[in-house]
C-alpha positions, -999 to +999 in steps of 0.1 A: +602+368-640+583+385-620+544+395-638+532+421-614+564+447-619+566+470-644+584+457-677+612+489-674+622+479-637+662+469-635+679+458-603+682+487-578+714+473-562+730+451-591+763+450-577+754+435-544+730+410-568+762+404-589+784+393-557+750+375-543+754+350-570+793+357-576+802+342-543+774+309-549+787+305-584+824+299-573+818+278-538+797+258-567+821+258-593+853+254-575+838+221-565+827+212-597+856+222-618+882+214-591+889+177-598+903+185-633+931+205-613+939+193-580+943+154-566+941+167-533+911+162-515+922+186-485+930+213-513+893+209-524+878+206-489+893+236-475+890+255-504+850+251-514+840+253-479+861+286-468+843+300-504+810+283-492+814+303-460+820+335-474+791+330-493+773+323-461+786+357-442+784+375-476+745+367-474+739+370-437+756+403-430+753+421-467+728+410-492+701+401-471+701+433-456+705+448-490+680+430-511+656+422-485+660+440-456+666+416-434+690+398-410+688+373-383+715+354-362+715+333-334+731+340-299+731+317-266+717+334-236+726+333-198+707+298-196+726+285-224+692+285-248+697+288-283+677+325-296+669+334-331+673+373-334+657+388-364+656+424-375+639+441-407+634+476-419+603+490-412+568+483-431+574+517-455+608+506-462+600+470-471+574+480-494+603+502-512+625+470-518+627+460-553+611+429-565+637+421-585+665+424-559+642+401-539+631+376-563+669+369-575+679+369-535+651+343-530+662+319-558+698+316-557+691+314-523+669+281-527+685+268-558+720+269-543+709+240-516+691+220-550+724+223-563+745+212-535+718+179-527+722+168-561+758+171-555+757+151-530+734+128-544+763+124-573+787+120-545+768+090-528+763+073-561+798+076-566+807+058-535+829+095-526+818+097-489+848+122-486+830+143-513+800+140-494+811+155-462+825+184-486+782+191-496+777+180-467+793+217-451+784+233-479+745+223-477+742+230-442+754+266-447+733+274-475+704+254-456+711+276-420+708+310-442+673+298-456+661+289-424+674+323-408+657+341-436+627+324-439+620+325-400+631+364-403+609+372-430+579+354-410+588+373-379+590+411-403+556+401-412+539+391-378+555+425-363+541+445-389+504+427-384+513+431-346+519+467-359+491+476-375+468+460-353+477+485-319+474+511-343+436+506-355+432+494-318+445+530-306+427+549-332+398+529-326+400+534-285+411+570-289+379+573-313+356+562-284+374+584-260+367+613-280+332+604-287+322+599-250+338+627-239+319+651-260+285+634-243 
């Protein structure tokens, strides 16, 4: 919990929070729960990863934008260069999120991957290698959105330094300008 907000504050956007965690929760438990109902390993391949990829998409394209105002994704350009793209709302707009929303998008974000590496920490010490490529996916997706969003949010904040510098360095030229035009 968060000691700086104000004891009253809820979630501004709880339903997007709710699916947030919704769709980790069931790529997570699916796995978990799934071989107490299916022998098939395909079954529980294909099921937890297409789950562990909506999870992914769900936080790229909707609750990162919604909680934190941000969103990234990579493109290759005419030389064939891989190029992170990052956008974020502006400085007033980010200092509007709620720190709630954010601090619950930050830690399922981060405790999803701790869940899936001692998953597959099980899975090796099982001797389940097939298991392991299952985490395997599943870690690398949940790893790839906490890179995106952590490069992102380091990006939003060297814009809005970039930001705020010009605009002290304008006022301040401006000021002169002014000053030794009056002389």
């Amino acid at each position: 919990m968060d000691l700086n907000q104000p004891p009253g504050e809820n979630y501004a956007n709880p339903k997007t929070c709710l699916f947030h965690v919704l769709f980790k929760a069931t790529s997570l438990a699916f796995y978990i729960l799934s071989t107490l109902f299916f022998d098939s390993f395909v079954i529980i391949f294909v099921v937890t990863v297409f789950l562990a990829a909506l999870d992914f998409w769900v936080v790229k394209n909707v609750s990162g934008r919604i909680l934190v105002g941000l969103r990234w994704w990579n493109e290759i350009n005419d030389e064939g260069e891989s190029v992170w793209k990052f956008e974020s709302l502006d400085q007033e707009s980010m200092a509007r999120m709620n720190k709630k929303d954010s601090w619950l998008f930050w830690w399922t974000l981060y405790l999803t991957a701790v869940a899936w590496i001692f998953l597959g920490i099980f899975s090796l010490i099982r001797f389940e290698a097939d298991y392991l490529l299952v985490v395997g996916v599943c870690l690398t997706l949940s790893l790839a959105n906490i890179i995106g969003f952590t490069k992102c949010r380091k990006d939003a904040k060297k814009q809005f330094q970039q930001f705020a510098t010009q605009t002290i360095a304008s006022r301040f030229t401006s000021g002169l300008q002014s000053a030794f035009s009056v002389v």
